[in-house]
SERO-4910 file (N, C-alpha, C, O; in steps of 0.05 Angstrom, whole numbers):
BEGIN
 pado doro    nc1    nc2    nc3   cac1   cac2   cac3    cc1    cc2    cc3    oc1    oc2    oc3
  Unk    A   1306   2603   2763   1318   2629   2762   1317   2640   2733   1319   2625   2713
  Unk    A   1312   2668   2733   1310   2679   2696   1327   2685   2698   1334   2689   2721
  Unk    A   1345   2690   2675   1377   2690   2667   1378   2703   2638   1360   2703   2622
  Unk    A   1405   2716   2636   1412   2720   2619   1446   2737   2622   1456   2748   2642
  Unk    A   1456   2734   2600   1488   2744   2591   1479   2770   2584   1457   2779   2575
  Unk    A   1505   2782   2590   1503   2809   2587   1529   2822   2584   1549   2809   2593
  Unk    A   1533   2850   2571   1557   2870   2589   1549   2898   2593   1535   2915   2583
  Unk    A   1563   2895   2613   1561   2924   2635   1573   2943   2610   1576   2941   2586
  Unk    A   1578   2967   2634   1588   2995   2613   1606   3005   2632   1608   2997   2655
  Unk    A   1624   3025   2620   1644   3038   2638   1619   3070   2643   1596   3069   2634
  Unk    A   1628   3090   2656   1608   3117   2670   1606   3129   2651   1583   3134   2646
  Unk    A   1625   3139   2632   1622   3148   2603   1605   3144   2591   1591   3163   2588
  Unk    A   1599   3126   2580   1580   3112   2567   1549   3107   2582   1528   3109   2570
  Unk    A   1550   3100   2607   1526   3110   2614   1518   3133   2622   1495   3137   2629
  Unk    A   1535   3150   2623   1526   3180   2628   1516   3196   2591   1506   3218   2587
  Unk    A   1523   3179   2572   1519   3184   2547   1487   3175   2535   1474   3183   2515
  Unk    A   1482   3153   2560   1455   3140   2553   1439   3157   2570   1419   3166   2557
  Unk    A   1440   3165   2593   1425   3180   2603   1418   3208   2590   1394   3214   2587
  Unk    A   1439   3227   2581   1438   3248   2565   1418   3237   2536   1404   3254   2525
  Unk    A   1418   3206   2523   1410   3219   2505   1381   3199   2506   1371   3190   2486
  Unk    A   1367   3193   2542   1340   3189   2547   1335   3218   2563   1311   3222   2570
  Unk    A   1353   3236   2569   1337   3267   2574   1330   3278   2552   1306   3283   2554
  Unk    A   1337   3283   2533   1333   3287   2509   1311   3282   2489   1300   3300   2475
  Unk    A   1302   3251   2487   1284   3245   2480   1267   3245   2491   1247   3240   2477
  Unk    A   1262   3250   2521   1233   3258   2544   1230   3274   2530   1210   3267   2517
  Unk    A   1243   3302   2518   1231   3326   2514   1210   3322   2493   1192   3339   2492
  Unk    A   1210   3297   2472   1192   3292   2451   1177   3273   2455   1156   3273   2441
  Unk    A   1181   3251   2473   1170   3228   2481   1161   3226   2503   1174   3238   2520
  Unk    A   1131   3208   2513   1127   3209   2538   1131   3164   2531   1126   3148   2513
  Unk    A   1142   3161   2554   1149   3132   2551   1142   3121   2585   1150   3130   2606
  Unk    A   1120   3094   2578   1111   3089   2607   1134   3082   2633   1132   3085   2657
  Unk    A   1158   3070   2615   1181   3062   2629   1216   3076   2615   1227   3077   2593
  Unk    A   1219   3084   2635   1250   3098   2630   1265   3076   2635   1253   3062   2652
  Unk    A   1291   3064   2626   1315   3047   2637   1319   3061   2655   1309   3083   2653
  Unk    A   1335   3057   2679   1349   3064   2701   1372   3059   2694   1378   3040   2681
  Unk    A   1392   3080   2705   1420   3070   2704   1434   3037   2704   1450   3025   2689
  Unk    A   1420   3034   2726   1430   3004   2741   1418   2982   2722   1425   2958   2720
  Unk    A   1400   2994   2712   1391   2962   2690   1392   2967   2661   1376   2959   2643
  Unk    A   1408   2977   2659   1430   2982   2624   1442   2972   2622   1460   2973   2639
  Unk    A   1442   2952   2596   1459   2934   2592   1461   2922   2566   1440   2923   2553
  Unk    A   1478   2912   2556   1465   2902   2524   1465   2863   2537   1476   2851   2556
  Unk    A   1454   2859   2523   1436   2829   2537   1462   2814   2509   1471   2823   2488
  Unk    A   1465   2792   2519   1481   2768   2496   1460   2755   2492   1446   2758   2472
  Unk    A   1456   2736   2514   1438   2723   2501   1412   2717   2527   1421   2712   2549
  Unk    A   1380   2717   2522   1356   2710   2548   1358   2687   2542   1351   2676   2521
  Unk    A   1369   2674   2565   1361   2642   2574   1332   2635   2590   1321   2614   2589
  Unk    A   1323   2659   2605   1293   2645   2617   1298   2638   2641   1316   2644   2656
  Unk    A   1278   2622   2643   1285   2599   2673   1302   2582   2677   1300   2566   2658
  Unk    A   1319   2576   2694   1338   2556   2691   1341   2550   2725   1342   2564   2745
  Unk    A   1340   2522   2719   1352   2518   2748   1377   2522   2757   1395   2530   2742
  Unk    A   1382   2515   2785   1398   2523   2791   1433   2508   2786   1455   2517   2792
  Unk    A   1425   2481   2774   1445   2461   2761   1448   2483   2743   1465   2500   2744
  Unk    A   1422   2477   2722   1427   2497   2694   1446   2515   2692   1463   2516   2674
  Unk    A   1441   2536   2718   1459   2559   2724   1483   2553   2720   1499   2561   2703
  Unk    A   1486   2536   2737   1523   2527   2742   1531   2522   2712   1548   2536   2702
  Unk    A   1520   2503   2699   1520   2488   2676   1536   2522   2659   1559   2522   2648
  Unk    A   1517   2547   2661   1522   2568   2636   1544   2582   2650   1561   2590   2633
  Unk    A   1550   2590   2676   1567   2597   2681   1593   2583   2676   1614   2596   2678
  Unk    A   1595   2553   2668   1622   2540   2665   1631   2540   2638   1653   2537   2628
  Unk    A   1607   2545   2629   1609   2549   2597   1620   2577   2587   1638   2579   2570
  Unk    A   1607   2602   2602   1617   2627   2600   1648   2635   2610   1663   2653   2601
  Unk    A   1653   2618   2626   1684   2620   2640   1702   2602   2612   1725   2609   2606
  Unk    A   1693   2587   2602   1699   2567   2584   1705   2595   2557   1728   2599   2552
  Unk    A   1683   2614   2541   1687   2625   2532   1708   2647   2532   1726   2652   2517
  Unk    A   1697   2659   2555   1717   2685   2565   1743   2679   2566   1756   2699   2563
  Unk    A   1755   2660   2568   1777   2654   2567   1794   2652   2543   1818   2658   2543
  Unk    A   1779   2644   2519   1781   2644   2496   1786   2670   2484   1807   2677   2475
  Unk    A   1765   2683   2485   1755   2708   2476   1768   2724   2489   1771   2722   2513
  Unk    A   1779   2752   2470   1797   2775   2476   1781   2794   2481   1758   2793   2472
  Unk    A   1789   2815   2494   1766   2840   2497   1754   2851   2467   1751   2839   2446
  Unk    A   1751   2868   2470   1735   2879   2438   1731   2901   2445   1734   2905   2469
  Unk    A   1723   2929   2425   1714   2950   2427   1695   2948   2412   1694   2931   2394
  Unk    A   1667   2975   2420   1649   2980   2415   1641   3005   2415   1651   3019   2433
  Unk    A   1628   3014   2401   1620   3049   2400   1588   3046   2402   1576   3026   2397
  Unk    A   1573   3074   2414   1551   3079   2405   1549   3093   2381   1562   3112   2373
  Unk    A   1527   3077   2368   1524   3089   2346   1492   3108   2337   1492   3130   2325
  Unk    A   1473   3096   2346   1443   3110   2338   1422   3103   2351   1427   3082   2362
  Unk    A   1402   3110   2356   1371   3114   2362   1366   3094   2345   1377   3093   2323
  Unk    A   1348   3077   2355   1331   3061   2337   1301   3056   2356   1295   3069   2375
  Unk    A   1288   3037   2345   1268   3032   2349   1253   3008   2349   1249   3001   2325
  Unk    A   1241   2990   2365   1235   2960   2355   1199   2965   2362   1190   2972   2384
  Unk    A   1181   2957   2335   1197   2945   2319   1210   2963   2295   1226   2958   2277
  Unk    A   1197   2986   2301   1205   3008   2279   1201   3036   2301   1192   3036   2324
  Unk    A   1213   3063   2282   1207   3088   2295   1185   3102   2291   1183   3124   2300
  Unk    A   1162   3084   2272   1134   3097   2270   1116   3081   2293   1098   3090   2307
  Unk    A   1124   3058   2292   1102   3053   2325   1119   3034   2337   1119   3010   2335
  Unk    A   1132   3048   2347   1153   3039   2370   1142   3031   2390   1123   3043   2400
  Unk    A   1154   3000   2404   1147   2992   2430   1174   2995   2447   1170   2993   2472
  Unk    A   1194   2998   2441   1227   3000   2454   1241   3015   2436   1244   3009   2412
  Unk    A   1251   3035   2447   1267   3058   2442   1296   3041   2454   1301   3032   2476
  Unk    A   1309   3042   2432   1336   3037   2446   1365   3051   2427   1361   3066   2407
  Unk    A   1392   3044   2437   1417   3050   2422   1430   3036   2418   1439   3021   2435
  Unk    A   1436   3036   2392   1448   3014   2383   1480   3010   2386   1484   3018   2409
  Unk    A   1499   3004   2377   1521   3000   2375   1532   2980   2353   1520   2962   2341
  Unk    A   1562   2990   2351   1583   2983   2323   1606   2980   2335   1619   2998   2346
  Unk    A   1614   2948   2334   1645   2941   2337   1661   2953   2313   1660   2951   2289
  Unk    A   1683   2970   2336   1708   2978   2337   1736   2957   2325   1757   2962   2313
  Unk    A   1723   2930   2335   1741   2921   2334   1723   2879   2336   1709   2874   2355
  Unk    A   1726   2863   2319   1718   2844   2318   1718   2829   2348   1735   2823   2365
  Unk    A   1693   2824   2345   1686   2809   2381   1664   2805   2388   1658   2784   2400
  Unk    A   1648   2823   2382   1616   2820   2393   1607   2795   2388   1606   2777   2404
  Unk    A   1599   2797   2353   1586   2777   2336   1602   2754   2359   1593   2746   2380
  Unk    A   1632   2747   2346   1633   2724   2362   1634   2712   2376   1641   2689   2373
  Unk    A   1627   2728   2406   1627   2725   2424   1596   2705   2431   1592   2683   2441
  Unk    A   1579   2726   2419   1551   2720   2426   1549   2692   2410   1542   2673   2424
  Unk    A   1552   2685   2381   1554   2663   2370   1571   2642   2381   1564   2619   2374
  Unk    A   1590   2644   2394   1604   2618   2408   1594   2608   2432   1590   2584   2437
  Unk    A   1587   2637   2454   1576   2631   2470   1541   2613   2470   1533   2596   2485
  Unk    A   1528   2623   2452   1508   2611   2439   1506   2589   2433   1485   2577   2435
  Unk    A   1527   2578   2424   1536   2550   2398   1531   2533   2428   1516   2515   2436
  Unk    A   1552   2545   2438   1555   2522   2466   1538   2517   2487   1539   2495   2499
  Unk    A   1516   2538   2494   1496   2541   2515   1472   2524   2495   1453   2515   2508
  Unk    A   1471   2521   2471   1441   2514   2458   1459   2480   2456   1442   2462   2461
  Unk    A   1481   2471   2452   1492   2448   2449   1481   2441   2475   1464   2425   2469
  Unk    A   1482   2446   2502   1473   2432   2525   1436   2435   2531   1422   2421   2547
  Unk    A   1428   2451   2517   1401   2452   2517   1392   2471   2528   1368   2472   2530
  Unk    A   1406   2490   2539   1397   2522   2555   1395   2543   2545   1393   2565   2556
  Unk    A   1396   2534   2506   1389   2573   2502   1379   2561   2468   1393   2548   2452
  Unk    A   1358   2568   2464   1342   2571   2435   1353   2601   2429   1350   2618   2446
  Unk    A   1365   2605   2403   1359   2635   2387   1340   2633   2368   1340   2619   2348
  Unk    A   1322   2649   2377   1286   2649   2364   1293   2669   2334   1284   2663   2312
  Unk    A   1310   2691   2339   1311   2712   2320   1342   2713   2319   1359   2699   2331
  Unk    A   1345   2729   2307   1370   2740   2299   1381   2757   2310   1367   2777   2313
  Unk    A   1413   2760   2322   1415   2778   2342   1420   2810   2336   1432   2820   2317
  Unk    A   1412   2819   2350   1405   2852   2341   1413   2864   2371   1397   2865   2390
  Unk    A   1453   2879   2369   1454   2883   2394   1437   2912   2401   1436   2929   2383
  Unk    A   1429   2917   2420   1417   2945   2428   1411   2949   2459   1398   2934   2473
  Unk    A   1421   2972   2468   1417   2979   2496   1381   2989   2504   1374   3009   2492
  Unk    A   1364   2979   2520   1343   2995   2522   1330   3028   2534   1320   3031   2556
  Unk    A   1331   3041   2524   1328   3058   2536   1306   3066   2546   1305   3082   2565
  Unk    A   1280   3054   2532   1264   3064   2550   1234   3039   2530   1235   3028   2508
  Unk    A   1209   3040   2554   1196   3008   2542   1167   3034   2535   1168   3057   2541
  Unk    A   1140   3017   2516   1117   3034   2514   1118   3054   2516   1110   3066   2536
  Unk    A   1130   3070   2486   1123   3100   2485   1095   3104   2477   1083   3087   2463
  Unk    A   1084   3128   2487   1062   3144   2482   1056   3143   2448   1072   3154   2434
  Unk    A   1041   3134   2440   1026   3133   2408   1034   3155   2396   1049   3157   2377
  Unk    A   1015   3183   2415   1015   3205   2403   1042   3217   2394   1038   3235   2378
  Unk    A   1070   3214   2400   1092   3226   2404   1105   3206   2370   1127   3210   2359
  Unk    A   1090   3193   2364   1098   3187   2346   1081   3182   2322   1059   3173   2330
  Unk    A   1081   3184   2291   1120   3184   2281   1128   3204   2287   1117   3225   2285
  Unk    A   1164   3196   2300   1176   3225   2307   1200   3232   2277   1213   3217   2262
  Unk    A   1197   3259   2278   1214   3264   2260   1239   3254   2266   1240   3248   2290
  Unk    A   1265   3248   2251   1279   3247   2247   1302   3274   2259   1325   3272   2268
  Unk    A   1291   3292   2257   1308   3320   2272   1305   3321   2300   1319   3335   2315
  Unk    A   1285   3304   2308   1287   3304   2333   1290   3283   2351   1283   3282   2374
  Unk    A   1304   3263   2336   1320   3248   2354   1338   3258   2357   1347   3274   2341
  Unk    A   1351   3250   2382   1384   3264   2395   1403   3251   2375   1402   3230   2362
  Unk    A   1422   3274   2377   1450   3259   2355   1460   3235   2382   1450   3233   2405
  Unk    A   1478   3224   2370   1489   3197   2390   1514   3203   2386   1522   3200   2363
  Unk    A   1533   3212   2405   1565   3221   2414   1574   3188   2413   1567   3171   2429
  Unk    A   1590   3186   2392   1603   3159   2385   1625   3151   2415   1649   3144   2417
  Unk    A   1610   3156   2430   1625   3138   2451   1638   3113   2457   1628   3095   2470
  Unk    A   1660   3114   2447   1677   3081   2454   1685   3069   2481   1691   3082   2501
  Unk    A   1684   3044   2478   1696   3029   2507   1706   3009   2495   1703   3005   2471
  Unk    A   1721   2992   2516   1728   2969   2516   1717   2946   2533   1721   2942   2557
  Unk    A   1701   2931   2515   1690   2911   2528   1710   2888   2545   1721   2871   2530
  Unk    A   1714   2885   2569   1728   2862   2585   1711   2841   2593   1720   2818   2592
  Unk    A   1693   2843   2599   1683   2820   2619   1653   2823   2610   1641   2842   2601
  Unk    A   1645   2789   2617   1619   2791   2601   1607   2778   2632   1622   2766   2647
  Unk    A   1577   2782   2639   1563   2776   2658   1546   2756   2662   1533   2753   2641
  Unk    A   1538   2739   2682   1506   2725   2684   1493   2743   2705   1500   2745   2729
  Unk    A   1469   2758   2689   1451   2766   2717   1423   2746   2712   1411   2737   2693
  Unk    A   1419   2745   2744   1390   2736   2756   1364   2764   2746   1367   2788   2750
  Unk    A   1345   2754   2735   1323   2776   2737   1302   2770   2761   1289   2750   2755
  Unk    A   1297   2776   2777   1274   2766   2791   1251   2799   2790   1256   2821   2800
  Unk    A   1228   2790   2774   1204   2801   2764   1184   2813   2796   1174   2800   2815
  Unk    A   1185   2833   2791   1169   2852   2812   1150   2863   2807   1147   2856   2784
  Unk    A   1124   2883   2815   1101   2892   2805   1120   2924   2806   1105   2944   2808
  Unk    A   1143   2930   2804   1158   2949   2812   1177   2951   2785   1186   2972   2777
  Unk    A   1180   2926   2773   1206   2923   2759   1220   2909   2761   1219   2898   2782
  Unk    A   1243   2901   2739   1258   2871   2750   1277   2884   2774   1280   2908   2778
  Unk    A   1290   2862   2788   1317   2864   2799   1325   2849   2789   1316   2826   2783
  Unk    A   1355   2866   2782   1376   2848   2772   1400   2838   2797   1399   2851   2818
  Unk    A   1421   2815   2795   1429   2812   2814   1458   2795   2793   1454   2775   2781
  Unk    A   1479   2806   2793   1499   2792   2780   1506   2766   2791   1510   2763   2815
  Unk    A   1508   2747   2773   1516   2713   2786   1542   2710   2782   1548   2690   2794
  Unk    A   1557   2718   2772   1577   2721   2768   1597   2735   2742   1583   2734   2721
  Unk    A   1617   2745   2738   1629   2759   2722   1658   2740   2711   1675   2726   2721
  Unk    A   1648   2749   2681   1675   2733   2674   1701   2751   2660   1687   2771   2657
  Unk    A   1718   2756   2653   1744   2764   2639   1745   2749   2617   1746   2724   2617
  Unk    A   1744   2766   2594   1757   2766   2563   1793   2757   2566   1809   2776   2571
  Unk    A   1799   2743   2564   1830   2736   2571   1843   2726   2545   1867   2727   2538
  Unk    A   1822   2715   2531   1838   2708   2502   1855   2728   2490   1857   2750   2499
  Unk    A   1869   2719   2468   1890   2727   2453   1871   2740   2429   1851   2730   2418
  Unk    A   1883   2767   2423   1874   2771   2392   1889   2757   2379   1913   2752   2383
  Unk    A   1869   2745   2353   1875   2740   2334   1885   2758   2306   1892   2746   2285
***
């Protein structure tokens, strides 16, 4: 099974990502748009895992969440990987509101790579995708014409395991289960 941690969004916030992938169509042609339903900011790609494995990260994630208090998050900007002169992923970034992300993803990490189910290759860089292989020609884009980003806040509660299973269509995603932030602020 391909796997990975994630969190969802409240409608706000994805109605903020959609507005600001209408927006950049008008300057960009991009071979793949995100879809509503597969927006997400990723914690951490585990890959293939069996189906022990599975169990194994989900006991670990219930193990976290429990710990761990909700957190806030804002959108913050347009970026670009690996840059905005020859971009392969257009995405938006985001800025804790409130301490949580970082250590969320680092604890949950510490403990999934301690049992042997998750290597961090790079450094984590949270960002929502908005859209995959933009058009060459459309870029470098100016700077005036990226969309402003409406600092949209939420509160992060619950963090996810989805299933990816790979299509000539696109992934499906399929939630394995959902966990609750229940910890105490510190």
């Amino acid at each position: 099974m391909r796997l990975f941690t994630a969190i969802q969004f409240n409608e706000e916030t994805i109605q903020e990502l959609l507005r600001l992938q209408r927006e950049l169509k008008r300057n960009v042609k991009c071979r793949k748009w995100q879809t509503p339903h597969h927006m997400h900011l990723t914690l951490h790609f585990l890959g293939e895992l069996s189906r022990q494995q599975s169990e194994l990260v989900q006991q670990e994630m219930e193990a976290v969440a429990t710990t761990s208090p909700a957190f806030s998050l804002r959108l913050a900007k347009i970026g670009a990987f690996p840059n905005l002169t020859w971009p392969r992923v257009l995405w938006a970034g985001v800025q804790e509101q409130t301490p949580g992300l970082y250590d969320l993803q680092k604890t949950l990490a510490a403990r999934l790579a301690h049992l042997g189910l998750y290597k961090e290759e790079k450094r984590y860089r949270p960002h929502i995708t908005l859209a995959r292989e933009p058009d060459a020609a459309s870029f470098p884009l100016p700077m005036e014409k990226l969309p402003c980003v409406q600092a949209i806040a939420w509160t992060v509660q619950e963090i996810a395991l989805f299933h990816s299973t790979l299509t000539p269509q696109g992934p499906i995603y399929h939630i394995l289960g959902t966990y609750p932030l229940t910890g105490m602020q510190s």
